[in-house]
N, C-alpha and C positions, 0 to 999 in steps of 0.2 A: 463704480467697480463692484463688481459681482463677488459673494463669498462663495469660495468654492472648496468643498469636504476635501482634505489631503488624505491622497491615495497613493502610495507611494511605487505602485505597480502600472498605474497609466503612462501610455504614452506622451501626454503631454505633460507631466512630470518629469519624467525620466530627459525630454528632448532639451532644457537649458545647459546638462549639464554635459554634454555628450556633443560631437561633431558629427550627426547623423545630417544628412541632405534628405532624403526623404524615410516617409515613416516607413516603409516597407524596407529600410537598411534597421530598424529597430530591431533589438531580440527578442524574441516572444518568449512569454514567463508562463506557464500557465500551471494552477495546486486546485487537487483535489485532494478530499478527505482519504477514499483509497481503500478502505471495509466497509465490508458488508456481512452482517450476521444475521441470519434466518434460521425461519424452522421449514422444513419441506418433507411432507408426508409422515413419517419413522424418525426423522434424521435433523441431524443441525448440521448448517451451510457456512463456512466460514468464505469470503472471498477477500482477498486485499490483491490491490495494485504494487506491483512492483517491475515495473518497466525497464524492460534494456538489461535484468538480471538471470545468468543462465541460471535453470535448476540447479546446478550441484553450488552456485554461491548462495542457496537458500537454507535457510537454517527453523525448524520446527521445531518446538516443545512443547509440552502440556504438563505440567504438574498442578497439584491441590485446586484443579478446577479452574487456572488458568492459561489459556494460549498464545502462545508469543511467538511472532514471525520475525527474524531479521533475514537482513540482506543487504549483501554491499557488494560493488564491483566499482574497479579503478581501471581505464584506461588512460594510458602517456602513450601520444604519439609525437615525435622530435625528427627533424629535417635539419642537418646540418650541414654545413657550409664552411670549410675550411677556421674550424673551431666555434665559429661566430654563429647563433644559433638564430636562425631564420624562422622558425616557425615552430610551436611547442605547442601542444593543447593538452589538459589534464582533463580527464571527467570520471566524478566521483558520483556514484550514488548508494545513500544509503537509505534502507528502510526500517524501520525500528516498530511493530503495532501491538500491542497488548489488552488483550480482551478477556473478561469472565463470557462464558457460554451460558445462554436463556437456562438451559438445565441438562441434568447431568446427566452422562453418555458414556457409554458402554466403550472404555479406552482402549479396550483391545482392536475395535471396527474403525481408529484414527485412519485414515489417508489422506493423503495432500500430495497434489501432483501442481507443475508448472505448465501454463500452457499459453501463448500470447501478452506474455507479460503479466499474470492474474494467477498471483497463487491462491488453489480451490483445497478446502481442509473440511473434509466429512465425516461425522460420526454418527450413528446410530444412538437414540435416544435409549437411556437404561429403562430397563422394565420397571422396576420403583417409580422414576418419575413419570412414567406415563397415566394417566387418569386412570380412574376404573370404579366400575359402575359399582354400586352400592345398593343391593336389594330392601326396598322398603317397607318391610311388614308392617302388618296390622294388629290390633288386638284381639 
């Protein structure tokens, strides 16, 4: 008998404990990480994943150099049947991410808009933190 690494997300894990007939009756699970933080040209890129959530349940801040995205959205949908509830399905999602930014950025040029599922948060990098050449005399 074979040792085999427990992954508690495979399908064939999951199939002892369930009354699936074939694998394609399985529910698909699928996680990603979900941010991304870049620098592009002038500016810092924030992007996170938040699928299935409209813009106005998206919640931005920034304070003390920190940005935080949440998000959450609840749908119940209930099909009733002479009291006796036939069918109920809840879905909840929620997104929670919290990130310090590479360096620090001029808060007034914050925007973040929703688009595809992918909130995109842009700032323009502060004139301080940007490099700056250093003329090297001689003697």
């Amino acid at each position: 008998m074979a040792i085999v690494r427990f992954d508690p997300f495979t399908r064939s894990f999951l199939k002892p404990f369930f009354a699936w007939e074939d694998e394609e009756d399985l529910p698909e699970l699928t996680m990603t990480e979900g941010l991304d933080v870049y620098e592009e040209d002038d500016q810092v890129v924030v992007k996170a994943a938040v699928p299935g959530v409209p813009a106005d349940k998206v919640d931005v801040t920034f304070e003390d150099g920190v940005l935080r995205i949440r998000a959450k959205v609840e749908e119940k949908k209930e099909e009733k049947e002479k009291r006796k509830v036939v069918y109920r399905m809840d879905r909840v999602a929620s997104f929670d991410y919290t990130t310090t930014l590479p360096r620090a950025v001029d808060e007034k040029t914050l925007e973040a808009k929703v688009e595809n599922g992918v909130v995109t948060i842009t700032a323009k990098i502060a004139e301080a933190a940007k490099p700056k050449r250093i003329p090297v005399k001689t003697k």
